[in-house]
N, C-alpha and C positions, 0 to 999 in steps of 0.2 A: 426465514433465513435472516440473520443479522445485517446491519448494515456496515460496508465494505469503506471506508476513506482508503483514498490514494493522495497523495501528497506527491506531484510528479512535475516534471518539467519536457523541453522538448528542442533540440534533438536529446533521444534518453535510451538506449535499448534496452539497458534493465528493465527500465519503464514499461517497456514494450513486451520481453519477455514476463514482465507480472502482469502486464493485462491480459496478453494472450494465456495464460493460466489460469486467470480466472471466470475469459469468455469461454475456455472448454468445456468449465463444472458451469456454464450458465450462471454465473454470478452477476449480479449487477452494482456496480460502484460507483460512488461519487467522486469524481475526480479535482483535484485542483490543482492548477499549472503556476507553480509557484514562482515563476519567470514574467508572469503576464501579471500577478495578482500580490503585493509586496505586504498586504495583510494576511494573506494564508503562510508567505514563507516565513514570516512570524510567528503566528500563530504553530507551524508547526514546527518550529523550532522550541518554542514552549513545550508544547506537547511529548518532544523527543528527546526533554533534557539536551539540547542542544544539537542534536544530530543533523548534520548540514545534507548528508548525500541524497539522490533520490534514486530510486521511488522511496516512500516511508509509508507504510503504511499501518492501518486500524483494523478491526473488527470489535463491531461495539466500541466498547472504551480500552479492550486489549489492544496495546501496542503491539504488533507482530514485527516489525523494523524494515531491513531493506528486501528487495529481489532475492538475495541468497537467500534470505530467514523464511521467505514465503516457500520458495523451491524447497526445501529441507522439510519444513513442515508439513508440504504437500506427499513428499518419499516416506515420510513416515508413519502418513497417514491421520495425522494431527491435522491437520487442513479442514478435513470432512468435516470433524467432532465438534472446533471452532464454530463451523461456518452453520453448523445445526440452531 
């Protein structure tokens, strides 16, 4: 399985509904709370062409982007193929 980046902060319930998404499928992800750590929320704003909201998330080096984009690609079944 690839590995998982979360780009998150906290209080976050997006946050929270893309984690609890991807503890169902047993995924394990790195997380970073870009609230606590002022080099990640850097770092993934590079990453995101500038994308401020969180959650932001990866797989691999694909940018998947926020909670909606995960949910969607989860519905569509593009989630699985990903995370293969």
């Amino acid at each position: 399985m690839k590995k998982v980046t979360m780009y998150s902060g906290d209080p976050c319930t997006y946050c929270g509904a893309a984690k609890a998404l991807l503890k169902s499928k047993n995924v394990e992800f790195e997380e970073f709370d870009i609230w606590k750590d002022p080099a990640k929320a850097k770092e993934m704003l590079q990453r995101t062409n500038g994308k401020r909201t969180i959650p932001q998330m990866f797989i691999g080096d694909h940018y998947i982007g926020g909670n909606d984009d995960l949910q969607a690609l989860n519905r569509s079944g593009e989630l699985d193929k990903l995370l293969a």
